[in-house]
Each structure stands twice: as structure tokens, then as C-alpha cells.
N, CA, C and O of each residue as an XYZ file, in Angstrom:
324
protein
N     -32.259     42.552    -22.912
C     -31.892     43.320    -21.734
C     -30.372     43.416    -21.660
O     -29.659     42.430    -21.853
N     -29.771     44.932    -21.306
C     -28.446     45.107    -20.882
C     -28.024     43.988    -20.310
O     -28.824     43.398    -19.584
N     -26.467     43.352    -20.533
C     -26.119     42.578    -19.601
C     -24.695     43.341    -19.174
O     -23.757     43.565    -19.939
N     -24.770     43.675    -17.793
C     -24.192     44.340    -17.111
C     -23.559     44.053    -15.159
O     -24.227     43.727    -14.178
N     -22.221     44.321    -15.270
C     -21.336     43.791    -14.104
C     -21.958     45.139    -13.426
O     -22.042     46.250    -13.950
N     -22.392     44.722    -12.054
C     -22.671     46.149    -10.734
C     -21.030     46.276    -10.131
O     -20.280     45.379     -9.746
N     -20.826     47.655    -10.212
C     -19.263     47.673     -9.537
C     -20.097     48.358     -8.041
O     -20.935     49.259     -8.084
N     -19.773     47.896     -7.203
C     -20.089     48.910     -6.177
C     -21.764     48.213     -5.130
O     -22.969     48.402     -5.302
N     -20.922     47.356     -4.036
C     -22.414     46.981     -3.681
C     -22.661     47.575     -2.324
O     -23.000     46.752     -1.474
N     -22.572     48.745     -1.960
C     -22.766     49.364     -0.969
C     -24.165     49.768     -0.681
O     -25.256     49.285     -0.984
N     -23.686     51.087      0.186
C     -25.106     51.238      0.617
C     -26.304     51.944     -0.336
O     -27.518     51.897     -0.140
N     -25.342     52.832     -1.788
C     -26.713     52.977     -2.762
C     -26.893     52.021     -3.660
O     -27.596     52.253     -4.644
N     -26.333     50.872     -3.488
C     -26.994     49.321     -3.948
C     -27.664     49.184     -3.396
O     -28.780     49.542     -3.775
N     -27.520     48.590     -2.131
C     -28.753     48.124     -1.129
C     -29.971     49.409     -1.558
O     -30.903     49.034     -2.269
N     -29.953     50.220     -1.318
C     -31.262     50.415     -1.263
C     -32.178     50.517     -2.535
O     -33.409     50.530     -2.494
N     -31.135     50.611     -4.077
C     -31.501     50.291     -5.183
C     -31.770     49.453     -5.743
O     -32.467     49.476     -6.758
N     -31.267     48.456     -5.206
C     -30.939     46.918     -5.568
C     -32.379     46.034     -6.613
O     -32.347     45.216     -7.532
N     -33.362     46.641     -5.963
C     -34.608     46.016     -6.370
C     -34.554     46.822     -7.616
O     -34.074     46.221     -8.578
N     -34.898     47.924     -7.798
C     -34.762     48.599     -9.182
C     -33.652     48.267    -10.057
O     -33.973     48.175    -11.242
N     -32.553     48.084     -9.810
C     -31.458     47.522    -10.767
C     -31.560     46.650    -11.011
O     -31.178     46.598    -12.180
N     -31.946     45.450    -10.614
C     -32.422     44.173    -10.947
C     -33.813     43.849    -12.407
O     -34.124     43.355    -13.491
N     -34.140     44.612    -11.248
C     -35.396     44.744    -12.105
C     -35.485     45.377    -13.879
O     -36.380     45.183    -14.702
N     -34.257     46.130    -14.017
C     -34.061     47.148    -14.990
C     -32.620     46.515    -15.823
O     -32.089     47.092    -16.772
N     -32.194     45.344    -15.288
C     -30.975     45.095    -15.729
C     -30.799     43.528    -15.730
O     -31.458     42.867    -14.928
N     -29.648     42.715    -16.892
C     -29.618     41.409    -16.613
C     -28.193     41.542    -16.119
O     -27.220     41.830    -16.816
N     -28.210     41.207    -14.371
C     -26.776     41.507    -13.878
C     -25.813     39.716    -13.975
O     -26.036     38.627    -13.445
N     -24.839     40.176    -14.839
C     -24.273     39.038    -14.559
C     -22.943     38.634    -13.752
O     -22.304     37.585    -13.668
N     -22.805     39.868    -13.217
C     -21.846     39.365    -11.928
C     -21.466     41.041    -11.057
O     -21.351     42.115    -11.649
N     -21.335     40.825     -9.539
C     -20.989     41.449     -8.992
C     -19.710     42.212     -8.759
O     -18.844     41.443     -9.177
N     -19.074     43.384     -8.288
C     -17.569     43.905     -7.843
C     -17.796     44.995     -7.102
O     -18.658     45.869     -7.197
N     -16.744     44.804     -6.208
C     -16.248     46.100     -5.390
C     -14.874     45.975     -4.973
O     -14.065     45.067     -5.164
N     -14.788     46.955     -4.431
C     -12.934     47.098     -4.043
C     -12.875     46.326     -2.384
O     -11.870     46.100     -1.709
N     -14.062     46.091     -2.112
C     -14.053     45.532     -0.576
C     -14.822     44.509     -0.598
O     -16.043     44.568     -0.452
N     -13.935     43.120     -0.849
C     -13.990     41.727     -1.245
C     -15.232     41.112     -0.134
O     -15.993     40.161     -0.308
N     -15.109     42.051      1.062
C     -15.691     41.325      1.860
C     -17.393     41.553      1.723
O     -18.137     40.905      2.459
N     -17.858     42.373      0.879
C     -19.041     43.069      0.748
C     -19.844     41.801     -0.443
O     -21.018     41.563     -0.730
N     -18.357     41.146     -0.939
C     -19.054     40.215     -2.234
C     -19.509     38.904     -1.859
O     -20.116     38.100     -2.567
N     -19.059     38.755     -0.380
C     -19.175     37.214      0.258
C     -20.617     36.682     -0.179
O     -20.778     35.527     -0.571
N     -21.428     37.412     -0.104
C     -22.555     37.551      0.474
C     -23.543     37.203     -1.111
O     -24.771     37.176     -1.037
N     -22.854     36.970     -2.409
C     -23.681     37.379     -3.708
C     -23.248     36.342     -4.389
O     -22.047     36.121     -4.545
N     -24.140     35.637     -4.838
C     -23.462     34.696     -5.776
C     -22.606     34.693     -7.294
O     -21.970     33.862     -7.943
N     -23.023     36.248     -7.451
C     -21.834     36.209     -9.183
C     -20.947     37.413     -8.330
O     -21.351     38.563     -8.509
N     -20.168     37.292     -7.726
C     -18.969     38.158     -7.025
C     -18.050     37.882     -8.058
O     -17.823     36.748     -8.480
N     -17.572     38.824     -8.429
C     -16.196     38.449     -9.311
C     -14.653     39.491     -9.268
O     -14.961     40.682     -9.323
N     -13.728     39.352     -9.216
C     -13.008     40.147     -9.202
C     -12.971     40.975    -10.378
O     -13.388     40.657    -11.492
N     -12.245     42.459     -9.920
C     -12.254     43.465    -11.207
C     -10.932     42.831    -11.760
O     -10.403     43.811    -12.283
N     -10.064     41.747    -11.959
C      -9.268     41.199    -12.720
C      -9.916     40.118    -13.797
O      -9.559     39.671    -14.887
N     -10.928     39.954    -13.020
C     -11.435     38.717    -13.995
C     -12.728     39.494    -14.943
O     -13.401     38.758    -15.665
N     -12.966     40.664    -14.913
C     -14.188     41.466    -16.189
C     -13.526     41.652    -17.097
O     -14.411     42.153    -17.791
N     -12.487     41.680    -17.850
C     -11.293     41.767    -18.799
C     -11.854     40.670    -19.647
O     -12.150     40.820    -20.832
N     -12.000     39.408    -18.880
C     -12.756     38.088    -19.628
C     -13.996     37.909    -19.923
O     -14.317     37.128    -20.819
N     -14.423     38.242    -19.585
C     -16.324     37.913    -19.656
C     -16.881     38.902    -20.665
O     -16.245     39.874    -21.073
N     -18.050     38.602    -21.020
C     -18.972     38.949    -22.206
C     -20.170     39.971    -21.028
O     -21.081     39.489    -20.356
N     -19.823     41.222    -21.096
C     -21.547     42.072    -20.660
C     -21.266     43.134    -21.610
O     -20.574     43.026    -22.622
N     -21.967     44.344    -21.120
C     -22.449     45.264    -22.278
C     -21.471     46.556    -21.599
O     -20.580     47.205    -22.145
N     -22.030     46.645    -20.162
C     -21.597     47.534    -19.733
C     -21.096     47.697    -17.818
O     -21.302     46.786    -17.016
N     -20.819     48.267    -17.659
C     -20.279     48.617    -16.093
C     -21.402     49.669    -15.540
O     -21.282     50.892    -15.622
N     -22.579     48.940    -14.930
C     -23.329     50.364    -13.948
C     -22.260     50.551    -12.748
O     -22.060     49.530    -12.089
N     -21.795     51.304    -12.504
C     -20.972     51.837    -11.619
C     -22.089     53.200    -10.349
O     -22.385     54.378    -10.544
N     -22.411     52.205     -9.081
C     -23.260     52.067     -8.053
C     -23.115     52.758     -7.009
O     -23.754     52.446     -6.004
N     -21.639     54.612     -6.992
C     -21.140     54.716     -6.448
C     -21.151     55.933     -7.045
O     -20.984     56.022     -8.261
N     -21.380     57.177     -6.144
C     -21.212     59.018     -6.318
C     -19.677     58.912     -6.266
O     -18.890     58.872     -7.212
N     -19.432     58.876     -4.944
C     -18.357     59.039     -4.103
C     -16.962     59.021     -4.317
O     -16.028     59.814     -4.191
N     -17.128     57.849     -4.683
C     -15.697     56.939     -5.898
C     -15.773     56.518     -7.271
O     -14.956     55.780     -7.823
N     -17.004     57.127     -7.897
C     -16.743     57.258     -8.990
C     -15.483     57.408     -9.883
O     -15.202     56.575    -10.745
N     -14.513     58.853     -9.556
C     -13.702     58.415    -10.593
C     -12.736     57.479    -10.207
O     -12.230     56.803    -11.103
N     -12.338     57.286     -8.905
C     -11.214     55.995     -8.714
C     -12.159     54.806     -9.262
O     -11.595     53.914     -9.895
N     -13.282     54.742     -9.103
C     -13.611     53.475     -9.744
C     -13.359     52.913    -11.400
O     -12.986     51.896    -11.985
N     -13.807     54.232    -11.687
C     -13.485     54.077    -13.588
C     -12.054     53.861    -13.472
O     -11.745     52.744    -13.887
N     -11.159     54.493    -13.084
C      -9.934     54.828    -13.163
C      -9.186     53.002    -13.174
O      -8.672     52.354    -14.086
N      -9.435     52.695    -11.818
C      -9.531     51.036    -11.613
C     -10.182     50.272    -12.420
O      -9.976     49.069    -12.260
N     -11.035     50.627    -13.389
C     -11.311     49.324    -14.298
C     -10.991     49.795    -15.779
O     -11.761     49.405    -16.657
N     -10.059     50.497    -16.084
C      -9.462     51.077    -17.036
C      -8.009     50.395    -16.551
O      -7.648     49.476    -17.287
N      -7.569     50.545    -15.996
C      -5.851     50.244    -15.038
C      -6.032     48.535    -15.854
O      -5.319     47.997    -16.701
N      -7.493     47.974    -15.051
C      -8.058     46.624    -14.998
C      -7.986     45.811    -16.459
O      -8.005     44.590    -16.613
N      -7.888     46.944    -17.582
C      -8.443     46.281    -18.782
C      -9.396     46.297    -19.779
O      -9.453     45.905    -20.945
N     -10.513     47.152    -18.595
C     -12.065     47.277    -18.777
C     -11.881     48.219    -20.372
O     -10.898     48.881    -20.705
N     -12.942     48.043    -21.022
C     -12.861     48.953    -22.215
C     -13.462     49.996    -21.507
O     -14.187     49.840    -20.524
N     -12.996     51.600    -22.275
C     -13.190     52.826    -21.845
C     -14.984     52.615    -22.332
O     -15.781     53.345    -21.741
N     -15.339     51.982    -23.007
C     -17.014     52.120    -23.980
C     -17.903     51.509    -23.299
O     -19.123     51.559    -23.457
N     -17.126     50.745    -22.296
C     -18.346     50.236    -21.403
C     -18.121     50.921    -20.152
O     -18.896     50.755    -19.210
């Protein structure tokens, strides 16, 4: 199974959440609003995915899509994931 960081735990997380789980081995959480991560036990900052071993970035978000890529490119993130 994909092992993959969720950027984005808003509201089309929440209501996906069960299907992404289900479809994915998530190994840690991010968003740009720290306070949304309190709440999850693999919260991680987008400074610290630069380090870690996943496959890819599901990115959980229409809206801010491209500031999001944009921010984990700035971040380090490889363009391939």
C-alpha cells in the first residue's frame, strides 16, 4: 500500500477521511493551520516531510491546491511526489 503524508485536513478530509484511510497507508498528517493538526496523532510539519520516507503527497484540497504544491516545493518536497 501507498505510503502517503495527507496535506490538508479540512473539511474534504473530514468527510473523506474514511475512504482515504481505507485506500491509503497514511503516515503522517499537514496543513498550513497547525491548529487543525492538534487533534491527529502523526501531525507533522511541512518542514519536517523533506525527512521522512512516503511515496507520495495526497493533497486534500480544490481550493489551495496550487499554493499548496507551491509550499511543499519552496519546503523541499520532491516535484514526483
Amino acid at each position: 500500500m501507498e505510503k502517503v503524508i495527507v496535506y490538508g485536513v479540512g473539511a474534504y478530509f473530514e468527510k473523506n477521511r474514511r475512504e482515504i484511510e481505507k485506500n491509503y497507508h497514511i503516515i503522517g498528517y499537514c496543513d498550513i493551520d497547525e491548529r487543525k493538526l492538534e487533534k491527529l496523532e502523526k501531525a507533522v510539519k511541512i518542514e519536517e516531510l523533506k525527512l521522512m520516507d512516503y511515496d507520495s503527497v495526497l493533497v486534500t484540497t480544490s481550493i489551495y491546491a496550487g499554493e499548496v504544491i507551491e509550499s511543499l516545493l519552496s519546503n523541499g518536497v520532491e516535484e514526483k511526489k
